[in-house]
C-alpha positions as CSV (number, residue, x, y, z in Angstrom):
1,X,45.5,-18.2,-5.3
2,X,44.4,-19.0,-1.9
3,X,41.1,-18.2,-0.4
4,X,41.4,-15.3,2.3
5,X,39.4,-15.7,5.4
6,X,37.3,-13.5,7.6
7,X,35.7,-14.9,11.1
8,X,32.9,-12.2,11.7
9,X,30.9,-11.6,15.0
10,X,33.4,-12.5,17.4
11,X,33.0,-11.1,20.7
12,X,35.4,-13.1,23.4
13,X,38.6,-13.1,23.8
14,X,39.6,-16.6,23.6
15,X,37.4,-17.2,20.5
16,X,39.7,-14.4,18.5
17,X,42.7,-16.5,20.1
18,X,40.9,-19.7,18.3
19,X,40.8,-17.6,15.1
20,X,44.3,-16.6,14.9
21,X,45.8,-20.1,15.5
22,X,43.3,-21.7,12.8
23,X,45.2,-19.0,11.0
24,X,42.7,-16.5,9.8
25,X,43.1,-13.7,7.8
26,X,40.8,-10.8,9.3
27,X,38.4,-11.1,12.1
28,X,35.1,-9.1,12.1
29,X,33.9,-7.0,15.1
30,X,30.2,-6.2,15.1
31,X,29.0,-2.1,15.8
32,X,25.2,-2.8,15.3
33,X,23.3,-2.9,18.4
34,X,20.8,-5.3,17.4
35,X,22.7,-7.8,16.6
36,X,23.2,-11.0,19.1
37,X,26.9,-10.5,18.1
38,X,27.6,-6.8,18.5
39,X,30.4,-5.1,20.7
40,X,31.1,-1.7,22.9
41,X,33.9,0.0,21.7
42,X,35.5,-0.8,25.0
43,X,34.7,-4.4,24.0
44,X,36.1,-4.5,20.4
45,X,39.4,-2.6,21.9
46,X,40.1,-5.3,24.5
47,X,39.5,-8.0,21.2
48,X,41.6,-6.4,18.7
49,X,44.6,-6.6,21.3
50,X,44.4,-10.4,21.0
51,X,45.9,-9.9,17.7
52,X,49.2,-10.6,16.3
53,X,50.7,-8.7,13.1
54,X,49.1,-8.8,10.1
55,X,45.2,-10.2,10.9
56,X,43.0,-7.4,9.7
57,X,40.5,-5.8,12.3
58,X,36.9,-5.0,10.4
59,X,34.9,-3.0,11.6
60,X,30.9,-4.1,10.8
61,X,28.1,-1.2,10.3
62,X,24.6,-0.6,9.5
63,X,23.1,2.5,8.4
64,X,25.4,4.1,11.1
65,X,25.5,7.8,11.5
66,X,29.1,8.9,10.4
67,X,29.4,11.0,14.1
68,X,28.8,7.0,15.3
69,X,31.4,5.9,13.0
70,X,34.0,8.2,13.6
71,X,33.4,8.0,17.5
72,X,34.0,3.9,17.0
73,X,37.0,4.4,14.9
74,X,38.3,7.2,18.1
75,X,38.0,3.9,20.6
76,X,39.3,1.1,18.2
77,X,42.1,0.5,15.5
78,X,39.6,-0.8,13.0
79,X,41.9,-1.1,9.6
80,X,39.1,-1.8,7.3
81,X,35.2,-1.2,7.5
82,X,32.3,-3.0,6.1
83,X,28.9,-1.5,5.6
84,X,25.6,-3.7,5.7
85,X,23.0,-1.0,5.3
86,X,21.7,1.3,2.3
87,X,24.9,3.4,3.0
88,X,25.9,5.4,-0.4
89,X,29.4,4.8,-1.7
90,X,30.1,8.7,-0.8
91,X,29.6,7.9,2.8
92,X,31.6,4.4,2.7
93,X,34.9,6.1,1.7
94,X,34.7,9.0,4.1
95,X,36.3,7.7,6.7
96,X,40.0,7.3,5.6
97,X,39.8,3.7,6.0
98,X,39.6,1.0,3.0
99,X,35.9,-0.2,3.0
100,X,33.9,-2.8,1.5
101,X,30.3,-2.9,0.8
102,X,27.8,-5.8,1.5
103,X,25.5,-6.9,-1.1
104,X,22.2,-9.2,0.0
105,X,21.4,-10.9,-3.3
106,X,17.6,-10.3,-3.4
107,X,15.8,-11.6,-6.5
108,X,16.4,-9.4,-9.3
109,X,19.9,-8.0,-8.1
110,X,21.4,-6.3,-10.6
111,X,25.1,-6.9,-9.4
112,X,27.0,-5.7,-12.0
113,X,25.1,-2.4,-11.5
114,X,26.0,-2.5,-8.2
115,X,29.8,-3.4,-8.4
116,X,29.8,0.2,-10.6
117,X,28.2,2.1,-7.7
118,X,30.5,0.6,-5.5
119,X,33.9,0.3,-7.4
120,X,35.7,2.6,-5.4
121,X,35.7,-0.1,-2.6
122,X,37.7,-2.8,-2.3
123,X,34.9,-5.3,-3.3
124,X,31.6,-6.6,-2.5
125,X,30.5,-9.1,0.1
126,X,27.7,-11.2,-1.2
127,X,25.2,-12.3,1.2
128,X,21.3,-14.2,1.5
129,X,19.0,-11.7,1.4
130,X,16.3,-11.6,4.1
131,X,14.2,-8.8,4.3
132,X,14.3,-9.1,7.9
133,X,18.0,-9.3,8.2
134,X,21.0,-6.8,7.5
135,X,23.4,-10.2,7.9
136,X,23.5,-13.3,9.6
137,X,21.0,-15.3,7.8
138,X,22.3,-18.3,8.4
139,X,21.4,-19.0,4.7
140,X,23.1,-19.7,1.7
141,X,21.7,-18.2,-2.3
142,X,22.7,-19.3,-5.7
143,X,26.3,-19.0,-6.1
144,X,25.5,-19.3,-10.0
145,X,24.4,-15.7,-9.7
146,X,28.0,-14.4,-9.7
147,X,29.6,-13.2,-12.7
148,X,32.8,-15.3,-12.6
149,X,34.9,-11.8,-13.9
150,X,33.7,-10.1,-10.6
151,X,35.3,-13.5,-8.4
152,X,38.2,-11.5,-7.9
153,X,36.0,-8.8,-6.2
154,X,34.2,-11.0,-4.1
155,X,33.7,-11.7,-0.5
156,X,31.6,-14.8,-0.2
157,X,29.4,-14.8,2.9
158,X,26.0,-16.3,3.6
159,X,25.4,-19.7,5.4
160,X,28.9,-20.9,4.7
161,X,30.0,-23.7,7.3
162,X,32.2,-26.1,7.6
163,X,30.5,-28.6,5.3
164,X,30.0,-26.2,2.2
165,X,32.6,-24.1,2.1
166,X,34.7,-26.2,-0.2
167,X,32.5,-26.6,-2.8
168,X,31.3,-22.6,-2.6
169,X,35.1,-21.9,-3.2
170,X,34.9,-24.4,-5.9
171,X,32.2,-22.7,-7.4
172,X,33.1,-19.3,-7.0
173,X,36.6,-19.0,-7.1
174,X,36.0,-15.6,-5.0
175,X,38.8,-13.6,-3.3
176,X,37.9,-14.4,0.5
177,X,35.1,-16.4,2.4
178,X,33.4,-14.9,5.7
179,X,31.3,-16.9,8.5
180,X,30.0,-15.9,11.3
181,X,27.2,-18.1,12.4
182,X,28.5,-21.7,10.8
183,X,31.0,-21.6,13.2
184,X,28.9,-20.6,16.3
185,X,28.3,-22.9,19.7
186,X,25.7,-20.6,20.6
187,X,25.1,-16.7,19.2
188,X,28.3,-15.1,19.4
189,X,30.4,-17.7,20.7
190,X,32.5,-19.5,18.5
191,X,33.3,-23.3,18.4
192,X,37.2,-24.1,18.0
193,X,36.6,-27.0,16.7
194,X,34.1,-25.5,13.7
195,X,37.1,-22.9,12.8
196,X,39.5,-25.8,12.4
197,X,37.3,-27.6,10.1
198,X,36.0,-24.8,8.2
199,X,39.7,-23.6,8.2
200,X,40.5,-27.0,6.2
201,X,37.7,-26.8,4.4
202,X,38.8,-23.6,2.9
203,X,42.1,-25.4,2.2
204,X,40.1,-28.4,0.1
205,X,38.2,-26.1,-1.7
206,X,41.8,-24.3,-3.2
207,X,43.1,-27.5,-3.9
208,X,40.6,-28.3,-5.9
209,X,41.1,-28.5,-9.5
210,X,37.5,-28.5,-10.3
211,X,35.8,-25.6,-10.3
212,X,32.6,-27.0,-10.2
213,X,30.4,-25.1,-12.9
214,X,28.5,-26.3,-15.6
215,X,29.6,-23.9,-18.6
């Protein structure tokens, strides 16, 4: 099965334009003020018209109020939402939008717990944990802390670049990859040249017939 992609944190038009030909599958559009990569409404809406048919438009939150959320989802045509905080799963599917829940993997992680709490979503994105950090670490964790029956479940995100996103797939097997920072000339611009490669990366990693585990 191939590896889906989502490019996460993009915030000028010609870098979604760079997505789309590399021939991505979503693109990620960041509603956290904070963040070095985060977006107006007005700003996401002018984005998301870059888009052809068929690239998803996900909508990033953390610990937003649910008035915040709606009034985002009034201004843009977000398909899919994905929630970074300590949002509960009640809150996540109230929005009549298919959601998925981010996951940091801090020591002790119970994530089969978690993938119970959250089942009603359409999976987890893994990430590094940093207790300073919602996202955007920039560091990887030990992919051996994934329960290969949740793979299909998965979103693998957390330092992934050009130059390890092969052997994570290889490793993981999960459903879809997301970067945001590997690919980054500077915070929140995106390299073209780092989308291709990761892009092909992606490819090697599916072509693969070693999976790369131990067991």
């Amino acid at each position: 099965m191939r590896t889906r992609v989502k490019i996460c944190g993009l915030t000028r038009p010609e870098d979604v334009r760079a997505a789309v030909a590399a021939g991505v599958d979503a693109i990620g559009l960041v509603f956290y003020p904070p963040s070095p990569r985060a977006v107006t409404p007005a700003q996401a809406h002018a984005l998301c018209r870059q888009l052809p048919p068929f690239v998803t438009t996900v909508g990033l939150f953390v610990d937003a109020s649910a008035t915040a959320v709606r009034q985002v989802l009034e201004q843009v045509p977000l398909e899919f939402l994905q929630f970074h905080g300590d949002e509960p799963p009640e809150l996540c599917g109230s929005f009549g939008r298919r959601w998925i829940k981010a996951v940091r993997m801090r020591p002790g992680l119970d994530l089969m717990a978690q993938a119970v709490r959250y089942e009603a979503g359409a999976g987890l994105l893994l990430d590094a944990y940093d207790p300073g950090l919602p996202g955007g670490t920039g560091a990887t964790f030990d992919w051996a802390r994934i329960p290969p029956e949740l793979a299909s479940r998965i979103v693998l995100a957390g330092g992934l670049d050009p130059a390890n996103v092969a052997a994570a797939i290889r490793r993981v097997r999960p459903y879809a990859v997301d970067v945001s920072g590997g690919l980054e000339a500077a915070k929140g611009v995106k390299d073209p040249t780092k989308i291709h490669a990761f892009m092909q990366g992606v490819r090697d990693g599916d072509t693969s017939g070693d999976d790369g585990r131990d067991d």
